[in-house]
C-alpha positions, 0 to 999 in steps of 0.5 A: 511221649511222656517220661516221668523221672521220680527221684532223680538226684541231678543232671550233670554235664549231659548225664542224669546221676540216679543214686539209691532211687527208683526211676518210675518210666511212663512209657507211651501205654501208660505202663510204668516200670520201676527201675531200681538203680545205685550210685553206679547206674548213670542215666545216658543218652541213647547211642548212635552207630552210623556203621552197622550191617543189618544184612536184611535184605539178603542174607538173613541167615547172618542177621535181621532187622528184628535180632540186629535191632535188638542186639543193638537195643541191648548195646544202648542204641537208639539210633544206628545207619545201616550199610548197603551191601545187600541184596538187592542193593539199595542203588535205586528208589525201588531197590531201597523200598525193599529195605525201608519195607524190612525196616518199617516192620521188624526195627526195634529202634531208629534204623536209617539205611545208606544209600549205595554210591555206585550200580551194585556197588560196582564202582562203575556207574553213579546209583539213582542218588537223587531219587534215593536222598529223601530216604537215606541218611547219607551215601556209601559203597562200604566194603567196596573202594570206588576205584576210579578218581573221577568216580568219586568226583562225580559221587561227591558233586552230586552229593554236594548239590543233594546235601548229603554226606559221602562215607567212603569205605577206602581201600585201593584194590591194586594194593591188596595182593591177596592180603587178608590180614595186616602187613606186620610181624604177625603176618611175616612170623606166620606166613601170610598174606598181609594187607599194606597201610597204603591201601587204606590211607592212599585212598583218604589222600585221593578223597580228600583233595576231591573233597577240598574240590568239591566241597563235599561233606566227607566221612572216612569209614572205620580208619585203622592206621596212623597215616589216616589220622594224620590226613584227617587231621591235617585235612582239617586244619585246612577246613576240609568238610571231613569228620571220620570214625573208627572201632573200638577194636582199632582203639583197643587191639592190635595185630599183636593180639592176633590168634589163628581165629576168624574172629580176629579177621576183620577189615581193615584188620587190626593194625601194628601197636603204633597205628593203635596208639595213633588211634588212641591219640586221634580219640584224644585230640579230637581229629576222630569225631566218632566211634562206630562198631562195624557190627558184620554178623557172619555165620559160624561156619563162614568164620571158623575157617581161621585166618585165611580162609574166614569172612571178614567182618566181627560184631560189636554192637553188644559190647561197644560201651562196656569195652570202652568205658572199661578201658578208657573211661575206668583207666582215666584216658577220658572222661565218661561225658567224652565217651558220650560224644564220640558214641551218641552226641558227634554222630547225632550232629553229623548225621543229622539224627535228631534228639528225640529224648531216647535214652538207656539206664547202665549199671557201671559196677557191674563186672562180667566177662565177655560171653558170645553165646550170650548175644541177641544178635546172631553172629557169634564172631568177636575178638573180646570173647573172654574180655572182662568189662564194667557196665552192663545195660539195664534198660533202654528207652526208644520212641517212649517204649522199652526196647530192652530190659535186663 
């Protein structure tokens, strides 16, 4: 590939700065498209979102690799790892194929899929982990907990010995009594169900004195309350191979933002300001490694049952960068070169997702208020509709070709 940068002012700190110029793209057709950009537009690596669902195959009426890969186009990602609870199941080298097929055909950019843990997600035999590790990026049962403790052993021994990364999905079962949002003042004051802390950090504390045994490299999917940061960061102090994530809606919501909506249902569900701002200051110390969208497409119909009766899952892969520059670069919480880590250089490292010079163009004076009937992806479902946000993607580049241009 080859990319021609013409009047490019400086690299700074892991970002290019444009100011005033024109940014001529020789892309691999030998098509160059001008790219006009002020001191506002920042030159920034591509992203990295080591949690999304893509839902293909099996529930295309939710999302595709072709409008998920765009939507994630669109979001500034180049590079995004695919959750396995499909259908079928990526659980054996001949279930996977199915996948890599949709993939090969329809992926606007890097799109590497999970395998799952157990047969079916079911937590109850090991999947052909093995035959599937050359054509994974790392293994997961997500939006199921293994359950059983000697499972997760056996899981994490043979991840160990195949180099692979376990990413848990951590929730206890015999916690959740039905619970469909957090167990806090919102919950009590409205009359429902609620879903205890315990079910997600129990599981992290199991995890990781198996991942301490076993030597396994560990990651803790979207982390929501103020004890699992405490785990992680304790875990690490003790040299536990953990690295962990959470969502920007974990970072910048709380229960107390709730509404009677489905698109406020997610899981885990949005949390009690003081898990929040334990969050935030797991961003700041370093104890998360990573920010990762959880990117869920559901149908209209399956999300507006309100709070009860809703799927869980919202979308976010279109509005990650906007919402976080906004609200932790633009309020002076962390600097933009920090945002860059936690959203494209630590997931890279982690995952082992090479650099392949991939990158997007983002207008950062642009202001705008969060639109979902503007999405590319199919799923409509977001908790920030209305939200007023800076940055708005102008270009991203993918494997030398344009995969999205305002």
């Amino acid at each position: 590939m080859m990319m021609n940068l013409n009047g490019v002012n400086c690299y700074r700190d892991g970002r290019f700065v444009l100011d005033n110029v024109s940014v001529d793209i020789s892309s691999v057709d030998g098509s160059r498209v001008p790219v006009v950009a002020s001191d506002h537009c920042f030159l920034l690596p591509g992203f990295v979102d080591v949690h999304v669902h893509l839902r293909e195959p099996g529930f295309l009426y939710k999302e595709t690799i072709s409008t998920g890969t765009a939507a994630c186009a669109r979001g500034g990602y180049s590079d995004v790892c695919a959750m396995p609870n499909l259908d079928p199941v990526p659980d054996s080298v001949e279930h996977l194929a199915v996948q890599l097929k949709a993939i090969e055909k329809d992926a606007l950019i890097h799109v590497y899929p999970y395998g799952a843990i157990t047969v079916g997600e079911k937590g109850e035999e090991l999947a052909d982990l093995e035959g599937m590790a050359p054509n994974v990026i790392a293994f997961s049962d997500d939006g199921k907990g293994v359950q059983d403790e000697d499972m997760m052993r056996n899981a994490m021994l043979e991840c160990k010995r195949l180099g692979k990364i376990l990413a848990a999905h951590c929730e206890d079962n015999s916690l959740l009594r039905g619970g469909y949002i957090h167990d806090g003042e919102y919950a009590a004051a409205h009359g429902h169900r609620g879903i205890c802390s315990e079910s997600e950090w129990g599981p992290i504390a199991r995890d990781l004195k198996l991942a301490k045994e076993t030597g396994c490299a560990y990651h803790v999917c979207h982390i929501s309350t103020k004890e699992s940061v405490e785990l992680i960061r304790q875990a690490k102090k003790e040299g536990v191979d953990v690295t962990c994530e959470t969502g920007p809606h974990y970072i910048l919501m709380s229960d107390k933002d709730l509404q009677e909506d489905g698109r406020f249902k997610m899981n885990p569900p949005l949390r009690s300001e003081e898990d929040r701002k334990a969050i935030l200051e797991g961003i700041l110390d370093g104890t998360i490694d990573m920010i990762a969208t959880d990117h869920a497409p559901h149908s209209a119909e399956e999300k507006g049952k309100g709070l009860e009766k809703s799927a869980m899952g919202v979308v976010g892969i279109e509005t990650a960068f906007p919402l976080l520059y906004t609200h932790l670069v633009k309020t002076g919480l962390i600097s933009l070169e920090r945002l860059v880590e936690l959203m494209s250089v630590n997931p890279r490292k982690r995952f082992g997702i090479p650099e392949r010079g991939d990158f997007t163009v983002w207008d950062l004076s642009r202001e705008y208020t969060i639109d979902p009937e503007d999405f590319l992806s199919k799923g409509r479902a977001t908790p920030f509709a209305g939200w007023k946000v800076f940055g708005e993607n102008q270009l991203t580049i993918v494997g030398g070709k344009i995969v999205w241009q305002k």
